[in-house]
GUMI-760031 format. One line per field, with one value per residue (C-alpha): chain; residue number from 1; x, y, z. Coordinates in pm, 1 decimal, m for minus. Example, Ala and Ser with C-alpha at 12.3 -4.5 7.8 and 13.67 -1.06 7.14 Angstrom:
2
cadena: A, A
num: 1, 2
east: 1230.0, 1367.0
north: m450.0, m106.0
up: 780.0, 714.0
END
This chain:
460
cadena: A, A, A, A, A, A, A, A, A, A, A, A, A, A, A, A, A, A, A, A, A, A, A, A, A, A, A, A, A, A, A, A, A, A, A, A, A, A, A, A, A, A, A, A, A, A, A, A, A, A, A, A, A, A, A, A, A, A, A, A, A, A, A, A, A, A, A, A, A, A, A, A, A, A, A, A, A, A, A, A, A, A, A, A, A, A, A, A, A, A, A, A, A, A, A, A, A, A, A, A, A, A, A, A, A, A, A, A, A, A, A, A, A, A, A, A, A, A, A, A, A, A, A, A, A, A, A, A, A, A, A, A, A, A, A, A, A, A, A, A, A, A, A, A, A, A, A, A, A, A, A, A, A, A, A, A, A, A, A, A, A, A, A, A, A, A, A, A, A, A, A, A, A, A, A, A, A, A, A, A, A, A, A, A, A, A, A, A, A, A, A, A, A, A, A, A, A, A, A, A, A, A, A, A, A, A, A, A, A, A, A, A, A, A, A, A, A, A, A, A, A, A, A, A, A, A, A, A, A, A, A, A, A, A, A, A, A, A, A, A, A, A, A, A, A, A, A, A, A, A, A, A, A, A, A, A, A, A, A, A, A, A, A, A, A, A, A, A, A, A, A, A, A, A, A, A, A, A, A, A, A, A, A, A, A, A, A, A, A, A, A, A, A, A, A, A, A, A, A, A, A, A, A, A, A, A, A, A, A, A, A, A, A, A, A, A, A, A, A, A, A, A, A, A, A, A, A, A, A, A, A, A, A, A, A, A, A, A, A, A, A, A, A, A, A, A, A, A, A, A, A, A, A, A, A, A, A, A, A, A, A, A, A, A, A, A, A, A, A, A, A, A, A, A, A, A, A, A, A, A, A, A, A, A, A, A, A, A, A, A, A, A, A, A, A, A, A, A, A, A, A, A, A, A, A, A, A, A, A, A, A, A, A, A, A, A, A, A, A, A, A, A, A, A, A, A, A, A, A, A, A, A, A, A, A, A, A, A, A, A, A, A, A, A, A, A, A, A, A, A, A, A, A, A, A, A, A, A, A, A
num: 1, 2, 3, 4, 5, 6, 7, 8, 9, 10, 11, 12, 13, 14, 15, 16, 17, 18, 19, 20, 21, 22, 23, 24, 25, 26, 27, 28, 29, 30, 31, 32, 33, 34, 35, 36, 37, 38, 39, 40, 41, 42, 43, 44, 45, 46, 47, 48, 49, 50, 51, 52, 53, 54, 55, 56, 57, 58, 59, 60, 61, 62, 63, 64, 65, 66, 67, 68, 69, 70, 71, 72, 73, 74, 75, 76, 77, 78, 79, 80, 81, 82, 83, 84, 85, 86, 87, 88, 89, 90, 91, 92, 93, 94, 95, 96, 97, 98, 99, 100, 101, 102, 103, 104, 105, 106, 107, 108, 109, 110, 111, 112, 113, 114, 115, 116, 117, 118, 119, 120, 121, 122, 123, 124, 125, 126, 127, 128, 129, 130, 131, 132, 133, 134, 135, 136, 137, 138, 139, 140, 141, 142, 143, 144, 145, 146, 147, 148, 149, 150, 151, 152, 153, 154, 155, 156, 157, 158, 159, 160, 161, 162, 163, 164, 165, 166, 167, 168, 169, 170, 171, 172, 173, 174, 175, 176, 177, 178, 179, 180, 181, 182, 183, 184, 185, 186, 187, 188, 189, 190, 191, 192, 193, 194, 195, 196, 197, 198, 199, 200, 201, 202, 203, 204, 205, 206, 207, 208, 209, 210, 211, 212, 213, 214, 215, 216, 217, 218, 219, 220, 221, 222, 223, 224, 225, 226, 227, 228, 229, 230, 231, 232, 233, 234, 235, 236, 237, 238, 239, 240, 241, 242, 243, 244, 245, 246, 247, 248, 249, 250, 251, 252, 253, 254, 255, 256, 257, 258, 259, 260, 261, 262, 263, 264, 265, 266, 267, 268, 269, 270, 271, 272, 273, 274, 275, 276, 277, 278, 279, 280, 281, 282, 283, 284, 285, 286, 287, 288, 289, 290, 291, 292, 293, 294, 295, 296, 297, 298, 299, 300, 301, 302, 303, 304, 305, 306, 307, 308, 309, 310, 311, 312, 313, 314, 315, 316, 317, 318, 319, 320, 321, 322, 323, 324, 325, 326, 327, 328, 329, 330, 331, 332, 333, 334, 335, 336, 337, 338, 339, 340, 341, 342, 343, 344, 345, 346, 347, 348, 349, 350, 351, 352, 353, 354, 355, 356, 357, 358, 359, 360, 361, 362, 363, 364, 365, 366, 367, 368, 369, 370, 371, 372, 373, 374, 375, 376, 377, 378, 379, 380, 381, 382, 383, 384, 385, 386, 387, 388, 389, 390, 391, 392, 393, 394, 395, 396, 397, 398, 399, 400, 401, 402, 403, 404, 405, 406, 407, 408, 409, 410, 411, 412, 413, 414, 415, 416, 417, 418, 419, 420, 421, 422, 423, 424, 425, 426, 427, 428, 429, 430, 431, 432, 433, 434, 435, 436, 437, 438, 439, 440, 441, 442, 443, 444, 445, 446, 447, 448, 449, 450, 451, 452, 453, 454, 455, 456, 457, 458, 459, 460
east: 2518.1, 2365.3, 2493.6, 2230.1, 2172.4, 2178.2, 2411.7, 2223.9, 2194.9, 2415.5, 2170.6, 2140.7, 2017.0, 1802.2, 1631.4, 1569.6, 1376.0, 1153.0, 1093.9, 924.1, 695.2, 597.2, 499.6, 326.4, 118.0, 36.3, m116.3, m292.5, m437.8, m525.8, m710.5, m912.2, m912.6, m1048.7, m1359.0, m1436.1, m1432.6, m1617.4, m1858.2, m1951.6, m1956.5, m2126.5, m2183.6, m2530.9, m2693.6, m2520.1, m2558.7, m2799.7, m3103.6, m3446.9, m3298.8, m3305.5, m2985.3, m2836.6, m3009.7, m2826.4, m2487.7, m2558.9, m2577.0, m2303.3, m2058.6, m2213.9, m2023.1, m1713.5, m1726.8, m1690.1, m1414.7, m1245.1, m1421.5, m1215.5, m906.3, m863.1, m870.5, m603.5, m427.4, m417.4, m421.2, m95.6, 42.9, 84.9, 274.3, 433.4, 606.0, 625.6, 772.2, 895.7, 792.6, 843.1, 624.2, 308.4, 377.5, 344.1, 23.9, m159.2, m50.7, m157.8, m534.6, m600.2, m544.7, m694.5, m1033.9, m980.7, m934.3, m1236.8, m1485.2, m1399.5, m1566.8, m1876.7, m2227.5, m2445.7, m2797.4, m2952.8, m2767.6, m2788.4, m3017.8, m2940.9, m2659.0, m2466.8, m2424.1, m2302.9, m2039.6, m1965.4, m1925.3, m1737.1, m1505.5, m1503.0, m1417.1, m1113.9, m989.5, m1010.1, m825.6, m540.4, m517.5, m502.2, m142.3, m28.0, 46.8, 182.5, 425.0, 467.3, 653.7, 805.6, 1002.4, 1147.1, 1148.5, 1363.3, 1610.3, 1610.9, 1896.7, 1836.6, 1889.8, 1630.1, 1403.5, 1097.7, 1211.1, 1242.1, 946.3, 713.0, 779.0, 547.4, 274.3, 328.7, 181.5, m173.1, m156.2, m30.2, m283.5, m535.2, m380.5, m367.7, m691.0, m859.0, m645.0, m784.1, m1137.1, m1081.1, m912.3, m1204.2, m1482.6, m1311.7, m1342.4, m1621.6, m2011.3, m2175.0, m2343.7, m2049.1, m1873.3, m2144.4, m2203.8, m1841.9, m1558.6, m1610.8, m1435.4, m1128.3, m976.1, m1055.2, m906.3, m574.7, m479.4, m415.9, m122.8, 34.3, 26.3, 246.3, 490.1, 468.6, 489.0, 836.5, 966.0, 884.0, 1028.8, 1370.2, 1417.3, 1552.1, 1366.1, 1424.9, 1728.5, 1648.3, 1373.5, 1645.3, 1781.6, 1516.8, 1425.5, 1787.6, 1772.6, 1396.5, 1505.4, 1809.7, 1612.7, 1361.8, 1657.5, 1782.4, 1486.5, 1392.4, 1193.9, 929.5, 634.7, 717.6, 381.2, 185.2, 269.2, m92.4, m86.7, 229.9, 153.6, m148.0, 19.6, 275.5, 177.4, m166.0, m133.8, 59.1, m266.2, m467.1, m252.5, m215.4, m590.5, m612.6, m388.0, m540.6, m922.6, m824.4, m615.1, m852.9, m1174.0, m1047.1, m899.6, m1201.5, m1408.3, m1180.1, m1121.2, m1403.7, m1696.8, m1634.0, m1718.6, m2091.5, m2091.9, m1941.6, m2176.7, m2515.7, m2509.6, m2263.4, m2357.5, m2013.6, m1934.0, m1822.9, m1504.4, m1386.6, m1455.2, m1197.2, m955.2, m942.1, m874.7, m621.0, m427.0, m447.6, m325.4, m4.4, 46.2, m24.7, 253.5, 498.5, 500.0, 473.6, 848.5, 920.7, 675.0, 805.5, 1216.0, 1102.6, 1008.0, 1325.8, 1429.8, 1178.8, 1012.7, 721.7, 471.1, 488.9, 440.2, 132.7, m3.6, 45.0, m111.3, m436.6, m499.0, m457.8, m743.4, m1011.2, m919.3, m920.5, m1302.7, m1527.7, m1301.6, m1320.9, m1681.7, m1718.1, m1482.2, m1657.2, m2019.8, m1848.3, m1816.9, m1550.5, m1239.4, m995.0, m1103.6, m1198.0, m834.2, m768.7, m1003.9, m910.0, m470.6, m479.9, m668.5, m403.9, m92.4, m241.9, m370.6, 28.1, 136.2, 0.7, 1.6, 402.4, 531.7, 282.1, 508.7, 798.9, 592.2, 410.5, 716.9, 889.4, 622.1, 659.3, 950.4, 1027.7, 857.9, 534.9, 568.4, 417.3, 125.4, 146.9, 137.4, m137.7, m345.7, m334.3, m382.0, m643.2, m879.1, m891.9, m1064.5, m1307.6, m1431.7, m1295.8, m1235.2, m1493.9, m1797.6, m1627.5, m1804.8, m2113.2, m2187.4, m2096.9, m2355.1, m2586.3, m2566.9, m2589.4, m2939.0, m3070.6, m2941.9, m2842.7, m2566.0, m2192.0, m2154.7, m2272.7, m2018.4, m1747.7, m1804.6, m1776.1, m1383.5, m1307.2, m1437.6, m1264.4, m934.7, m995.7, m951.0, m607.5, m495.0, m566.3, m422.8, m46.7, m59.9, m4.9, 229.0, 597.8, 818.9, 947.2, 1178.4, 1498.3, 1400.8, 1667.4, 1405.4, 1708.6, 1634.1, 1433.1, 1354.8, 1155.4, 789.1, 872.5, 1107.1, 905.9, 576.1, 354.0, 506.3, 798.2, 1139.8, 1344.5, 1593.7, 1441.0, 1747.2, 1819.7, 2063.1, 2379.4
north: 123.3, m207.3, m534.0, m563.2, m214.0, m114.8, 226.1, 497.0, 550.0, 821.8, 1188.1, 1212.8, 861.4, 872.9, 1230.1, 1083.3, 809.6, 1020.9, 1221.5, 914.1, 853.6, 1223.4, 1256.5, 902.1, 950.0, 1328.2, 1167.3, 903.6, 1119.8, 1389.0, 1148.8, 1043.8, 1363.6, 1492.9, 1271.0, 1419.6, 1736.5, 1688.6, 1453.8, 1783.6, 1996.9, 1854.4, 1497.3, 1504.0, 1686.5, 1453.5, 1109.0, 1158.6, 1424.5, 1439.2, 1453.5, 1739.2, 1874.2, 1783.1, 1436.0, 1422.3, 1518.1, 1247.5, 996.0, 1145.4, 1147.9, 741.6, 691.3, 895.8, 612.3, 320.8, 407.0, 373.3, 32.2, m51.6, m3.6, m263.3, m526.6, m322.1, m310.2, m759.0, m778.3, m529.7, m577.7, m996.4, m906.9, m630.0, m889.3, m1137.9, m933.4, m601.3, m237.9, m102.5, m353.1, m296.9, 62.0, 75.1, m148.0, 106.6, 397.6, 224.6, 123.1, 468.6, 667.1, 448.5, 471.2, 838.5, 884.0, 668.4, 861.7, 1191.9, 984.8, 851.6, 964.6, 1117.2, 1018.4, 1228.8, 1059.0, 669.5, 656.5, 427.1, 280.4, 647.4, 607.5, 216.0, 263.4, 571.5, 346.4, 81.9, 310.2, 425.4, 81.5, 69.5, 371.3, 272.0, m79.9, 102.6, 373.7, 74.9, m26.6, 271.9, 413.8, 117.6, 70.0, 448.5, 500.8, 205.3, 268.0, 536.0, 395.7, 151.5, 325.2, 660.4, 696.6, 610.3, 873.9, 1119.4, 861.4, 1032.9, 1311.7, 1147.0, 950.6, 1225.3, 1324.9, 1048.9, 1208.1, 1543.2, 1354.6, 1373.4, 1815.6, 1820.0, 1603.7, 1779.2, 2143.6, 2004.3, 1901.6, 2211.7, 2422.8, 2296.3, 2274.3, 2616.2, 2742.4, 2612.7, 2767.9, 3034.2, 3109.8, 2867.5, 2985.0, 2726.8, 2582.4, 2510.7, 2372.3, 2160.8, 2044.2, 1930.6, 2161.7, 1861.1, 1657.1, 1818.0, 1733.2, 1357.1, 1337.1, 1506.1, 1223.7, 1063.8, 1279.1, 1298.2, 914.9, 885.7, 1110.4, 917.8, 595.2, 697.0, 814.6, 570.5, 274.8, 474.9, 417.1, 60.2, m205.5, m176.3, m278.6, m426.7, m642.2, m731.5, m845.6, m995.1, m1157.7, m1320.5, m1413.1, m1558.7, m1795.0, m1935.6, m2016.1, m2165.3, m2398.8, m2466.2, m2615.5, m2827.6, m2603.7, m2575.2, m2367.1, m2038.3, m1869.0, m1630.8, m1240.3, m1170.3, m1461.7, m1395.4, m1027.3, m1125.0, m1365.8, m1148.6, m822.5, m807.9, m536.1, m321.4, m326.4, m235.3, 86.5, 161.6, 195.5, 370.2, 619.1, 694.1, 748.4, 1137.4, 1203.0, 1062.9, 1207.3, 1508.6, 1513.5, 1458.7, 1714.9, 1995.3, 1951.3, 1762.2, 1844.0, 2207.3, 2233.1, 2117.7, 2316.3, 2660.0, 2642.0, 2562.5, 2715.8, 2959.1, 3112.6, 3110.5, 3040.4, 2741.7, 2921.4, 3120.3, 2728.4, 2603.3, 2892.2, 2836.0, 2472.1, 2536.0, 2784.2, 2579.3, 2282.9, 2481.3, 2488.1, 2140.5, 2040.8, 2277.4, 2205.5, 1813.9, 1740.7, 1983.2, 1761.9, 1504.4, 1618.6, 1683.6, 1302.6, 1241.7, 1473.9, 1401.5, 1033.3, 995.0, 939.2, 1281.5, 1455.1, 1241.9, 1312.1, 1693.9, 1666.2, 1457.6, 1648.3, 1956.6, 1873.7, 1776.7, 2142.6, 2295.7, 2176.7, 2399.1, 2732.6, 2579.6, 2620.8, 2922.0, 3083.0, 2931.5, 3073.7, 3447.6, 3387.0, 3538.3, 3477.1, 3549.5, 3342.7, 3092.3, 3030.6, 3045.9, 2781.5, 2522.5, 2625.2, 2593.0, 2229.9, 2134.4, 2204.7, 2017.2, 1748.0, 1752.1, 1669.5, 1325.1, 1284.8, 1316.1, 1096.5, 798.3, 695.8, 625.4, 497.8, 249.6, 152.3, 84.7, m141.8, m421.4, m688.6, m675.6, m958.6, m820.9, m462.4, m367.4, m609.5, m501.5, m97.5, m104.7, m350.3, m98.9, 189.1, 111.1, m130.3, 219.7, 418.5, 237.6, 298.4, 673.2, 842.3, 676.8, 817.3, 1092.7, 1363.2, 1151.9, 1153.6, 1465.9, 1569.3, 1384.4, 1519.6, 1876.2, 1778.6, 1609.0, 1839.0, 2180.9, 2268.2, 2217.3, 2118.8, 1673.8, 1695.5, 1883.3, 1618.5, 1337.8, 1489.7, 1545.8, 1160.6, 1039.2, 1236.7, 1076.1, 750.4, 810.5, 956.6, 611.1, 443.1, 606.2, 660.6, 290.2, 248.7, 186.1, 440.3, 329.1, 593.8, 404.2, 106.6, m64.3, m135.2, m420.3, m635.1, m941.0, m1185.4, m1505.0, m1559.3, m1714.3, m1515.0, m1289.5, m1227.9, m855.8, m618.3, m763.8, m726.2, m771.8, m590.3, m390.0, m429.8, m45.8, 153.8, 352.9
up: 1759.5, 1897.4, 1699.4, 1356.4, 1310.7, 951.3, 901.8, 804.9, 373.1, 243.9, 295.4, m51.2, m61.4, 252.2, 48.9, m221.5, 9.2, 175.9, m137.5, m269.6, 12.2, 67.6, m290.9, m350.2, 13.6, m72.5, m415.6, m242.5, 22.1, m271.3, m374.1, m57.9, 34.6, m264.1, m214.7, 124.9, 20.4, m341.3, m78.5, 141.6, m156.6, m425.7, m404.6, m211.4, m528.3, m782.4, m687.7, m403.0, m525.7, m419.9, m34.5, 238.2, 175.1, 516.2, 435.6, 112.3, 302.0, 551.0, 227.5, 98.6, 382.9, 420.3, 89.0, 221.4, 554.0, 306.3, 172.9, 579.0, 611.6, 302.3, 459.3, 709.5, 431.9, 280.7, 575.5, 571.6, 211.3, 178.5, 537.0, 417.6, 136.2, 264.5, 516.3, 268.0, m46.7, 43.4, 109.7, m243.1, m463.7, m253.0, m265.0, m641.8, m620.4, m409.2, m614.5, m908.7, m727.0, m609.4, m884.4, m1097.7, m866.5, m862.0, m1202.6, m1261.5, m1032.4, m1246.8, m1547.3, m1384.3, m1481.6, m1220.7, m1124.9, m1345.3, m1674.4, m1504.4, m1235.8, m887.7, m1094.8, m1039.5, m635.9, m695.2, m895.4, m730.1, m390.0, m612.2, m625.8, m325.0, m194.6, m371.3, m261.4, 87.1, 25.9, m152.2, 117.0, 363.7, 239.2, 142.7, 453.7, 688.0, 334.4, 303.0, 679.8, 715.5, 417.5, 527.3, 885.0, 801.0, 599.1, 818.0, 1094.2, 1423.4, 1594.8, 1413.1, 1262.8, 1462.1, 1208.8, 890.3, 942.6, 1018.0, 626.3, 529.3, 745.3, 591.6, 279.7, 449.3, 546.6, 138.4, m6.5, 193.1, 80.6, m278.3, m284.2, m101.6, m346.6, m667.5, m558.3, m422.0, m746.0, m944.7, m694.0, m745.8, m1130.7, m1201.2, m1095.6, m886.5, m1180.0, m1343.4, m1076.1, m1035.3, m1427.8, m1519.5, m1290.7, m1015.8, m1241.9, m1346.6, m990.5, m999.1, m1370.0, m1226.8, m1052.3, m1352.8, m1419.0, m1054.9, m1048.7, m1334.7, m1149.2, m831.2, m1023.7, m1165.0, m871.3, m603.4, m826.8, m838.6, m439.7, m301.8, m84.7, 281.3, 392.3, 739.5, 594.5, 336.1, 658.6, 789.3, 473.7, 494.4, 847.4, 792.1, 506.1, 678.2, 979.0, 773.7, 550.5, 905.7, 1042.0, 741.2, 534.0, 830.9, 715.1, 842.6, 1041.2, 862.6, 972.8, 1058.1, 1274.9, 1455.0, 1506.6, 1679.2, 1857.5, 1994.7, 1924.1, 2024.2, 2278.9, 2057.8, 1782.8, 2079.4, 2179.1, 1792.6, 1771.5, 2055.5, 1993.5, 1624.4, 1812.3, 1876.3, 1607.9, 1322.2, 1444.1, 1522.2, 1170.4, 1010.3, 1220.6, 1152.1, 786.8, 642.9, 887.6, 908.6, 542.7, 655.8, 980.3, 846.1, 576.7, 728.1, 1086.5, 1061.4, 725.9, 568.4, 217.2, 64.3, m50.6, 231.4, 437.4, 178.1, 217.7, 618.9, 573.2, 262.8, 519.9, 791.1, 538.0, 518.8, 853.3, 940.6, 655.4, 808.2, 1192.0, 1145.8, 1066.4, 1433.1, 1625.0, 1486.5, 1589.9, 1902.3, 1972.2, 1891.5, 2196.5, 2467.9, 2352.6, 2105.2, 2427.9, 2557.2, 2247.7, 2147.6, 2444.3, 2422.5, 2138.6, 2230.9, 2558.3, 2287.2, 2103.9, 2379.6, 2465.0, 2171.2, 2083.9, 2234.5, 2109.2, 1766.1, 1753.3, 1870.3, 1655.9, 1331.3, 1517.1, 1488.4, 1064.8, 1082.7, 789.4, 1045.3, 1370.4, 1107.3, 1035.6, 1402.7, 1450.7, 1180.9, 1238.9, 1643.1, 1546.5, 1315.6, 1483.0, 1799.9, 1567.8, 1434.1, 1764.2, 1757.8, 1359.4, 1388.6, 1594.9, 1526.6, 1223.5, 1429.4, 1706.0, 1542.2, 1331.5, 1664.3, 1799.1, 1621.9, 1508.7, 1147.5, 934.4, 1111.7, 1114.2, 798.5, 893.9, 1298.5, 1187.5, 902.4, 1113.6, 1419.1, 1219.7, 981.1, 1214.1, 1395.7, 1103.8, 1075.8, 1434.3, 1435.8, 1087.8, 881.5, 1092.6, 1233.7, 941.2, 960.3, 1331.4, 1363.2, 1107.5, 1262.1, 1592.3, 1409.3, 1247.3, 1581.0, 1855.9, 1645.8, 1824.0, 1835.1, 2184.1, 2118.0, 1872.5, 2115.1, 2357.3, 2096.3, 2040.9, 2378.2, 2427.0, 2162.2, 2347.3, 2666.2, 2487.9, 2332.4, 2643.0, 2822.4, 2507.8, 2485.6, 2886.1, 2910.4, 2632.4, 2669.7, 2506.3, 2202.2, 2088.7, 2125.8, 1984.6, 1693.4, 1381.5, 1266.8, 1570.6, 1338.6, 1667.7, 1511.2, 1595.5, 1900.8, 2048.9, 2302.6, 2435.0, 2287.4, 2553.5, 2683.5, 2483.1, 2780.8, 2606.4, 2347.0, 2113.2, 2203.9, 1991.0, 2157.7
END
């Protein structure tokens, strides 16, 4: 193992690890989750009535893309002092913000009780759920990142990711559960609610086990390293992460984003759009929609943690790129499977886009992770990721239901996929591989130019 690498934590250790970020990032994706579905579902009649309906969606979904415009400020805010003060503090913080928001929003009157004031506070809290989401997940994978061994951290990191297919299946489940029993008036009166007031409960659970697991030991390291150079030199002021990641990292942001343009709007599309499109053109009901995505949920969760082994085999590059080309393919058979209305093809549809989607979802904790040097990685990783939503995720469902009310037809919003694929192609075509990259290397601010670590600090 190359001189600074941390030895792996005991399994038991390492488990216990990853169970804390699967669990806290499938309750903070429940909850923002939970909002794009309850956004699609119910939210246009609530807070926005008097609308078309697919007018009312549109507002809706408007809300929903807030919530990603959020999350780059999360992403500075958490990613500062992330680098500055550990993984596990900022961790807690976001749990703490986005269950609180979540909880909230399950309390709010609607606009028939409060008027215009209903939709504000209802984007209020929207808001914060996209600034917690926005250092939860940089936080969330580089925990685990940074504890994980080596040698299968493409693995162990892609647990983190499975957060997003179980938040998603939670989510789908209880919504599903309660269209299920409850009649659509119900639902609509007070059953909405029960979801959002959940996440009061799973936070506390998440709370008590994600302040069990230790602070990163290679930015324990770095942390050392960073305050003797700084006592060396005088007490210099020490450069700001955000600066010195886009100082020297610059490139690597620009690939990150990149490489989230296919993987986030595809997302969206296939879990949160679909509810729109399988409803309104192809006739299907709302609750066979949420059992195809609450299958294909299941899936996702279960091939993520192979996709993400096999980056450990072949590289991260050639799996995300399997995975990207995947999609752009996958697009036009999506749609035409949800046109038959079928239940089965249905499944077919949303599983095949999943699985591909998995592909890139997998390996992007490990790759990102491996982009940058430590005192800037939790800034680097969030700032890559997150700047991306806002340009991909957060008007993924509402341009897609856009082009369905302008052009009434699937194909636009094919084409916007398959463009979006294109891009991410481009994106990790030109990356370096980063699979043997040693996460302890902790090189200053000064020590090399974005894209060339002559040596890459590589591990045996």
């Amino acid at each position: 193992m190359a001189s600074g690498t941390t030895a792996p934590p005991p399994p038991a250790n390492l488990r216990r690890i990853v169970a804390a970020s699967l669990i806290g990032t499938t309750i903070e994706w429940y909850d923002f989750f939970l909002y794009g579905s309850a956004a699609a579902l119910v939210f246009n009649k609530l807070f926005f009535p008097g609308s078309d309906p697919l007018v009312g969606t549109l507002l809706s979904f408007l809300t929903y893309a807030v919530g990603f415009a959020a999350r780059p400020l999360g992403a500075l805010v958490f990613g500062h002092y992330g680098d500055r003060l550990g993984r596990k503090k900022l961790l807690v913080l976001s749990l703490l913000l986005m269950g609180g928001a979540t909880f909230a929003i399950g309390l709010l009157p609607t606009h028939a009780t409060v008027g215009t004031a209903a939709p504000v506070l209802l984007t209020t809290l929207r808001l914060v759920q996209g600034f917690a989401l926005g250092g939860e997940w940089g936080g969330a994978v580089l925990l685990v990142s940074e504890h994980g061994d080596a040698r299968r951290r493409g693995f162990w990191a892609s647990w983190p990711q499975t957060g997003a297919p179980a938040g998603q299946l939670l989510a789908t489940g209880v919504l599903s559960l309660l269209t299920a029993v409850l009649s659509d008036d119900a639902f609509g009166s007070w059953g909405w609610r029960i979801p959002f007031l959940l996440s009061g409960v799973l936070v506390i659970v998440g709370l008590w086990i994600r302040l069990s697991v230790d602070e990163s030991p290679v930015f324990q390291q770095a942390l050392a390293q960073a305050e003797a150079r700084k006592a060396a030199s005088d007490g210099g002021a020490e450069k700001l992460p955000l600066v010195s990641v886009l100082r020297h990292h610059w490139r690597d942001i620009l690939v990150a984003m990149g490489a989230r343009m296919a993987e986030n709007i595809s997302y969206y599309v296939i879990t949160a759009f679909i509810l729109v499109y399988a409803t309104t053109s192809a006739g299907v009901s709302k609750q066979t929609a949420l059992n195809a995505v609450l299958i294909g949920s299941a899936v996702h969760f279960a091939v993520i943690p192979a996709w993400g082994a096999l980056s450990d085999r072949i590289g991260r590059r050639p799996v995300y790129l399997l995975g990207a080309a995947g999609v752009g393919l996958w697009m036009f058979p999506f749609f035409s499977l949800i046109d038959t209305g079928g239940f089965g093809n249905l499944i077919i549809a949303v599983t095949v886009g999943l699985v591909l989607h998995g592909a890139m979802y997998a390996p992007q904790a490990a790759f990102f992770s491996e982009m940058f040097a430590t005192r800037m990685r939790y800034s680097g990783a969030s700032i890559g990721a997150q700047f991306a939503s806002v340009a991909a995720g957060a008007p993924a469902p509402l341009i897609a239901t856009a082009l369905l009310s302008d052009y009434g037809s699937s194909t636009p919003i094919a084409l916007y996929v398959i463009a979006a694929a294109v891009l991410t192609l481009i994106a990790v075509g030109v990356a370096k591989e980063t699979r043997d990259r040693d996460l302890a290397r902790v090189e200053s601010a000064d020590d090399e130019p974005s894209g060339a670590r002559a040596a890459d600090a590589r591990t045996v």
